[in-house]
N, C-alpha and C positions, 0 to 999 in steps of 0.2 A: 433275177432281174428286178424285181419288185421289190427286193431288200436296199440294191444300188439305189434305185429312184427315192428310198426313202430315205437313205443319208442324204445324197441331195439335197433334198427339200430339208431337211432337218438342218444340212449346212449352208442352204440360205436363209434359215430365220434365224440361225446363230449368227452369218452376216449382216443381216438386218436392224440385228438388238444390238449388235457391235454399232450399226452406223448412229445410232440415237444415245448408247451405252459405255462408258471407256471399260475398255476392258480390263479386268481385272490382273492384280499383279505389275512385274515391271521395274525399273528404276525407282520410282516414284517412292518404290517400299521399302527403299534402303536405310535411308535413315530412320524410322521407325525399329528396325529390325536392329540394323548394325547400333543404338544408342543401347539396349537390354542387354548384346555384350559384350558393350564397354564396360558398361557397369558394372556387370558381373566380374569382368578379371579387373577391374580396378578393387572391388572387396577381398575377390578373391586373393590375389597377387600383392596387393596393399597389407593385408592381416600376415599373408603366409609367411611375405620374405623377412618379418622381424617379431614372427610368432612366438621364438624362444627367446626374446625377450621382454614380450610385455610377459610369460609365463613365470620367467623365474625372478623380474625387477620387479610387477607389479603383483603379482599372488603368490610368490616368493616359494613357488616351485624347483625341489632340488633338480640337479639337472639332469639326472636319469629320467623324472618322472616327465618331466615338463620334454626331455625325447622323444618319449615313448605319447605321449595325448598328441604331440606332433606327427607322427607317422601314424597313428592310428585313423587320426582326422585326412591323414592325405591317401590313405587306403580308400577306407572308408567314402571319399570322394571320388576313388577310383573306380569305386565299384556299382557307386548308383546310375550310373549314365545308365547302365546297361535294363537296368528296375523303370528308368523313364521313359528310354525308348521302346521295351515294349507298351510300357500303356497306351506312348503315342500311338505307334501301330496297331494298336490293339483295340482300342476301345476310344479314348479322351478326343486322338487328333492332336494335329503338332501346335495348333495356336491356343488353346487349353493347358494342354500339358506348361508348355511355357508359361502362360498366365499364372496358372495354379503355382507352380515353382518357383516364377517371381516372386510370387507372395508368401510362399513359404520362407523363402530364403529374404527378406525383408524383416520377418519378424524375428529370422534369428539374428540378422545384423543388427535390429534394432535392442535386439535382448543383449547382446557384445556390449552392444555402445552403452547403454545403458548400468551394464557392470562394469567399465571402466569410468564413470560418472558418478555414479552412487557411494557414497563411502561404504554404506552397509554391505556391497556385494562385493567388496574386496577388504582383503586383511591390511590393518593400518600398516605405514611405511615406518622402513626402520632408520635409525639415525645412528650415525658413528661406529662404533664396534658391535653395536647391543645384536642378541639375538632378534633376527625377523622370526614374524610369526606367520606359520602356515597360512593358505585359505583355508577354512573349513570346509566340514561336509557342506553347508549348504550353498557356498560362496562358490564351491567347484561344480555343482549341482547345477547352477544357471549357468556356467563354462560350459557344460559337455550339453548339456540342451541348445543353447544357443550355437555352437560346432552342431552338432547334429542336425540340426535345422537347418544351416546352411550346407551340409553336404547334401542332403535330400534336395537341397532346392536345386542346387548347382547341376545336381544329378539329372533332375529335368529341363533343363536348360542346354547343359552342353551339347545333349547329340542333337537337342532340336532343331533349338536355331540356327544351325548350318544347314540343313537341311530342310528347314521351313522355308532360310533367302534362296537356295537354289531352287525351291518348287517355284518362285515369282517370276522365274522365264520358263515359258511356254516351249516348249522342245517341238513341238509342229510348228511352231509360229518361225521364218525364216528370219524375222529383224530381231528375236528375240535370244534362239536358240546359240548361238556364240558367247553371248552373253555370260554363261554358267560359268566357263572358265577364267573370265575376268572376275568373278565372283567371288571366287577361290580367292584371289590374289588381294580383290579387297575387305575380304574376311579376316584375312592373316595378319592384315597389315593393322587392322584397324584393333584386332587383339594383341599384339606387339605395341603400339602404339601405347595401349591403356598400361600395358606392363611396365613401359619405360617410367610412364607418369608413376606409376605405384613403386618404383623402385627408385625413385626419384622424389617426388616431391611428398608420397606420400609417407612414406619412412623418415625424410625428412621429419617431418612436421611432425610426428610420432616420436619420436626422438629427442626434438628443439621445444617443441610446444605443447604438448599433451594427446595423449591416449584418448581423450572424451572427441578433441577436435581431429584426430588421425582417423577415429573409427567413423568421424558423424560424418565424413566428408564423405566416403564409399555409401554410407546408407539412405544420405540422402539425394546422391547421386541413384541409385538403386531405385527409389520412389518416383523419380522422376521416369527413370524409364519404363517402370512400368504405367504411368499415364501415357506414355507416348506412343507405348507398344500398344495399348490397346486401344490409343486412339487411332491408330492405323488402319481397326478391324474392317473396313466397309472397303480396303483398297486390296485386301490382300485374296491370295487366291488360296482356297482350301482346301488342301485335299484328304476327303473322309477315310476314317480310319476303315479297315475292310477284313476284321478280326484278328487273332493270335497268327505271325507269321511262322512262327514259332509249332504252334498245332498245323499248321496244311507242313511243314518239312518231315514230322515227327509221321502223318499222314501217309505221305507220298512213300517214306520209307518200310512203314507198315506193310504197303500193300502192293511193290516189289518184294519183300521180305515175303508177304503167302503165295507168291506167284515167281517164285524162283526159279521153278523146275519147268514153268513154262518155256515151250521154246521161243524164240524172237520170231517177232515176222517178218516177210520177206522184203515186205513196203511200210516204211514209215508214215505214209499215209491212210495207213489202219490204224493207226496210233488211235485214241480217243482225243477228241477235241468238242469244247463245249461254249462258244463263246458267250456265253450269257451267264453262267454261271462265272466266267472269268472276267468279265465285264469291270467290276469293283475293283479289280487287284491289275489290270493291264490298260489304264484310263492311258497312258502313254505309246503304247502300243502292245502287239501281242507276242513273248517269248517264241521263237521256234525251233525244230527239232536241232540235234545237232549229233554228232555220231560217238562222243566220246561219253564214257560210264553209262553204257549201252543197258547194265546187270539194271540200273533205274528207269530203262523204257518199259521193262514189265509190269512198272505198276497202271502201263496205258492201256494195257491190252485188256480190249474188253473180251470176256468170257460169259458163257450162260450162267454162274453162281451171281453174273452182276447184276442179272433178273434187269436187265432197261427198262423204261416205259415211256411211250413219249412226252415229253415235258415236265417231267420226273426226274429230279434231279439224284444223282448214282449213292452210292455210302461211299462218301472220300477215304474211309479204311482201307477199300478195298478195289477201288477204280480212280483215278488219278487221271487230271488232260497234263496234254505236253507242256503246255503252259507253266502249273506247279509242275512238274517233273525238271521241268528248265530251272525254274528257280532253283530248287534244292541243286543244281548241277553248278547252278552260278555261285551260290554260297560256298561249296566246294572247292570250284576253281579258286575264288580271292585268297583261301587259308594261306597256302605257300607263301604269296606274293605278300599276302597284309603280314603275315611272320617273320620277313625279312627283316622288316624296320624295327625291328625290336631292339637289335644288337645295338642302330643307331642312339638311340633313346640313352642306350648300354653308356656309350660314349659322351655322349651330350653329360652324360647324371654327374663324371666326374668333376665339372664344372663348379660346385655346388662340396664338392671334398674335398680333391687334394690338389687340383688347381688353385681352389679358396687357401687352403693351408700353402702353395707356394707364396702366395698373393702375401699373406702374413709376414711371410721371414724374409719379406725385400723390402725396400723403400720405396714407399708410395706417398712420398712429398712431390707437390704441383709448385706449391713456394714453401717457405719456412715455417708457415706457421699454417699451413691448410697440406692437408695429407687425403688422398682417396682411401675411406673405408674398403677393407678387401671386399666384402657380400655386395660392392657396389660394381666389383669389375666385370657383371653380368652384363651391363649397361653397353658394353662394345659389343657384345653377342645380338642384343637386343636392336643397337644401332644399325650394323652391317646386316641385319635382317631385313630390317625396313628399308634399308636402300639397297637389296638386291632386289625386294620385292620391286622395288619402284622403278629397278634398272629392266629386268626382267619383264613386265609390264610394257612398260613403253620405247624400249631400244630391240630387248634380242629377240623379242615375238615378232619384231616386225622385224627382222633382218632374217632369222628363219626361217620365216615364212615364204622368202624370195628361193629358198631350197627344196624343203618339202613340200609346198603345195599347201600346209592345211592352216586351218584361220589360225588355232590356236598355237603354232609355231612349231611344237613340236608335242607330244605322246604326254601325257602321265609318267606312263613305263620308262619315255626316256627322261623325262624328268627327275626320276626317283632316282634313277642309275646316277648323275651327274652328282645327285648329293650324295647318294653314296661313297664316289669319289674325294669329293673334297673332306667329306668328314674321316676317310681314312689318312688325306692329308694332313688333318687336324691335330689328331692325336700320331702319327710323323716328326710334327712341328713340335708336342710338349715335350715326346722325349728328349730333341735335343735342347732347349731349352735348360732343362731340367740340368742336362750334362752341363751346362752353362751356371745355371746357379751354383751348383755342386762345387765349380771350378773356383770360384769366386771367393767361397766361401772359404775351400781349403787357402788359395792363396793370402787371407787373411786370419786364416788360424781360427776361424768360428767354425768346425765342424763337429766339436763337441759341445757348442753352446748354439744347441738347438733354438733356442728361445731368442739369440739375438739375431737382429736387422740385418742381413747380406749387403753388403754397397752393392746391389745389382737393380736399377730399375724397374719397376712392375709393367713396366708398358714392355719389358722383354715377351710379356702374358698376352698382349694383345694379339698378335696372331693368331695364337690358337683359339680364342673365343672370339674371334671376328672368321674364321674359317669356321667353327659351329654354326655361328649364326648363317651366314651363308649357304653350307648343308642344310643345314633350317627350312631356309628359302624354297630351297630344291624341294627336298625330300620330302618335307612332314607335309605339304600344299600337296605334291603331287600325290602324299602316301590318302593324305584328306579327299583329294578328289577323285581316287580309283577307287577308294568305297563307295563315295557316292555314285558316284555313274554305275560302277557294275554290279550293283546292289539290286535284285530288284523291287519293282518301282515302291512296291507296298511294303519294306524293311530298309528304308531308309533311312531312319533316325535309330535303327537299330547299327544299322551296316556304321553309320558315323561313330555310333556307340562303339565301334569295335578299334576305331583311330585313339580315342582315349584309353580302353583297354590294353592294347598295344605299349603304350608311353607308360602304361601303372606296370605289366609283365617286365618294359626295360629296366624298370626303377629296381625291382627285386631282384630280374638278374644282375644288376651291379651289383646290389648287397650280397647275392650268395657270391660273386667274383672276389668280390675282396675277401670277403672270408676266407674261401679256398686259397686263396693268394697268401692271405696272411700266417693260416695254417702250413700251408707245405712249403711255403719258400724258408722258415724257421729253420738257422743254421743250429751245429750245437754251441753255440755262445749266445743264441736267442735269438740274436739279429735276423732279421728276416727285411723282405723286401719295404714292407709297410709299415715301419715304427710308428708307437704310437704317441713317442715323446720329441725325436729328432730327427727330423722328414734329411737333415746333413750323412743321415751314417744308413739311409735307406738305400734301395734300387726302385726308387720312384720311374725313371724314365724306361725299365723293363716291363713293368706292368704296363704303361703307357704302350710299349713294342707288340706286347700281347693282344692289348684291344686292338690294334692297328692291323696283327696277324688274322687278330680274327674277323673283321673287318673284311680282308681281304678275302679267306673263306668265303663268308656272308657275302661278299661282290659277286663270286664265281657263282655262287649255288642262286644268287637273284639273276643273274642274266642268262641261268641256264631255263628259270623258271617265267622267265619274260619271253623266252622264244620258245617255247611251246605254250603259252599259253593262249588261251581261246578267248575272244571276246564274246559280251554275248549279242546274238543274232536278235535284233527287235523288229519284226513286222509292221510298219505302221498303219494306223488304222485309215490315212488318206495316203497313198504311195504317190497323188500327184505333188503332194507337200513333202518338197524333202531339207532334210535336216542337215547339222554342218558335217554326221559322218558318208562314207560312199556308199551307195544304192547298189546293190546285186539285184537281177529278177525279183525286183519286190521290197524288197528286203535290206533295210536301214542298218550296219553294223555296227552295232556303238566304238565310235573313236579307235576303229582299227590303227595298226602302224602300218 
């Protein structure tokens, strides 16, 4: 009784500072938040999509090498999110981490630009026939520093700040909490947005006008936002780091692992629960029990080796609340579901290879004397993204909404499912396409001259990277926003971290795809499905049937994993404040279907 009256009271002086105070967080903090990253996939995206070309035109990189510093740099970016999100979680806090990362990844753009500026940091340019000359050791020396600097920045950047703007709506707050999922959509939109520009003007300009003015424009785009972002600091809402999420799972495992042979108990509410100890990690509410991977409630049971004492907090080795016990249960649950999107990722990558190589051996004249760059036909992917988001957003949330009942129209889950669909559409649509070029080709007698122009339009390609983009839409938004929601609350910039991880595991499974492809489809006259000189004498459009088969797989085994799976159960810490998911006895479900 005496605990009640004192929230109470504690939640009218937190009403009271509100009525003299604006509350922290909100709208207000969008543009601060969303300008850090623009600028980020404006450097990023702007450098990447004509990376092997300033590599091998301006440091006169052969082209295996200047490959190979290319995939290493986009691994390598793959893999830092995961290094920034625990620190956030762990120690720094999400608007640090960011800070610090902005600034790291400025000094490498800044160190870029500057070697594409300086004569001394690059090897002079060749003229006519003459041999070019290498960059040196030291000339590549400031290359892989300045890359490296910006993969570490990026790295604390990416998982943050999607999950710094979604902590700025208040999930108790009723005018607030709907908010998150619109959040989603103008996250997506606003990093697509900056991609278009960087595959557009900034390539451009990279191309037509110089390297010093292609690279200065991202970096000083980049400078700008970090004044902005951190002149935001006094609006935004913080939420403190609350250790290694990382050590309470590894934890909570431990000590079910010594406590195996224990039997269960009969009532879940012997469980151990400590709420002051968990205070730091459930600022949102509190995880509760839930009956599946039950072998993890032994590490709640308190026993006499856990020696209690009142006010004494246990050895989390060896005693564990339901709270962590939930968490490691929720981390668990997401694997399945987050490992679905990978095959997508799988699909999307070919966009980028032999979609690009169709693109090549067609006619891509608009008039006579202007032709679409093929690395530009991402531009329709990128487009039909932004305007699903946009359709999506403002027409079918609010037309599904008059069916299911829920604000935000319909599920994540069912979200993800929809783009799973159309991206099996997608690659559908290239194989016959492909059967299309093919036909073309032979009818004019180029099916051994790999290298010439098809009379077959390149807009035949638009479908299929307008239905990517589309899946896009769907899927990667709704694959973004199920980590975040069912993450919990204190491994959220990790849990984000694992949407990028996702997209770097698609990347490689395409690479080991083709390989195998390329290896066992090898007839004995060599030909094989994947030529690597005349995409005319391939079976381009059966690799294309394969992703699609598999696809389909990957459909079956996600919606088998979407109807059993468990949301998690959030207690909230005021039950008279309820949030946009449905309320049981108490008890807030996060975005049930």
């Amino acid at each position: 009784m005496e605990k009640k009256i004192d929230n109470n009271i504690n939640k009218i002086e937190e009403q009271t500072r509100h009525g003299t105070r604006r509350a922290k967080g909100g709208l207000i903090t969008m543009p601060f938040i969303f300008a850090n990253e623009i600028c980020e996939k404006l450097a990023v995206v702007g450098f990447h999509a004509n990376m092997i070309s300033y590599l091998t035109t301006q440091l006169h990189l052969p082209l295996t090498k200047a490959a190979n510093t290319l995939t290493n740099f986009g691994g390598t970016s793959s893999l830092t999110p995961l290094l920034g999100a625990f620190l956030a979680d762990s120690f720094a806090g999400r608007f640090w981490t960011i800070t610090i990362a902005s600034i790291v990844y400025q000094i490498g753009m800044t160190l870029l630009t500057l070697s594409a500026i300086l004569p001394n940091l690059r090897p002079p340019p060749c003229h006519g026939e003459e041999a070019c000359r290498e960059a040196d050791t030291g000339q590549l020396t400031v290359l892989y520093v300045a890359l490296l600097l910006a993969a570490v920045g990026s790295g604390g950047i990416r998982p943050c700040v999607v999950a710094f703007g979604a902590d700025q709506f208040d999930e108790s707050d009723p005018k607030q909490t709907t908010k998150t999922w619109n959040y989603f959509n103008w996250y997506y939109f606003c990093m697509g947005a900056s991609m278009l520009v960087a595959v557009t003007v900034l390539v451009y300009v990279q191309d037509n006008v110089g390297w010093g003015l292609g690279l200065g424009i991202p970096t000083v785009a980049m400078l700008f936002s970090i004044v902005t972002f951190m002149g935001g600091y006094p609006l935004y809402r913080h939420m403190d780091p609350a250790g290694s999420p990382f050590t309470r799972l590894i934890q909570v495992s431990m000590a079910a692992f010594r406590k195996r042979k224990l039997p269960m108990v009969s009532n879940p509410n012997l469980l151990y629960e400590n709420d002051e100890i968990d205070a730091p990690i459930s600022l949102g509410g509190k995880l509760i029990h839930t009956t599946h991977m039950r072998f993890l409630d032994k590490a709640a049971i308190v026993t006499e080796q856990d020696n209690l004492k009142p006010g004494q907090a246990p050895n989390p080795w060896r005693l564990s609340t339901v709270h962590r016990v939930e968490e490691l249960k929720s981390v668990i649950r997401m694997g399945p579901i987050g490992a679905a999107g990978i095959l997508l990722i799988t699909a999307y990558a070919q966009q980028g290879t032999f979609s690009l190589q169709q693109a090549k051996t067609m006619d891509r004249h608009i008039t006579e004397s202007f032709q679409i760059p093929a690395g530009s036909m991402s531009v329709f992917t990128i487009v039909s993204m932004l305007l699903t988001i946009v359709f999506y957003d403002r027409v079918f949330v609010r037309f599904a909404r008059r069916f299911t009942g829920l604000e935000r129209g319909i599920t994540f889950l069912h979200r993800m499912g929809i783009g799973f669909v159309i991206s099996i559409l997608a690659t559908l649509v290239a194989g016959f396409v492909e059967i299309k070029r093919k036909r073309v080709a032979m009818a004019h007698g180029l099916v051994d001259k790999g290298h010439s122009v098809v009379p077959i339009s390149v807009f035949w390609l638009a479908p299929q990277y307008g239905l990517h983009g589309i899946a896009e839409a769907f899927m990667s938004i709704g694959h973004l926003e199920f980590f975040y929601d069912q993450a919990p609350e204190s491994m959220r910039s990790t849990a984000t971290a694992l949407f990028w991880t996702a997209i770097s595991i698609g990347n490689y499974v395409s690479t080991l795809l083709v390989t195998l492809v390329h290896r066992f489809s090898a007839g004995p006259d060599g030909r094989n499905w994947l030529p690597d000189n005349n995409l005319n004498r391939g079976k381009l459009e059966y690799f294309y049937w394969l992703i699609t088969g598999l696809q389909v797989v990957n459909l079956l085994y996600y919606v088998w994993c979407a109807k059993i799976y468990t949301f998690k159960p959030v207690q909230v810490h005021d039950s008279t404040e309820k949030g946009n998911g449905p309320v049981r006895d108490g008890v807030e479900l996060s975005n049930t279907v």
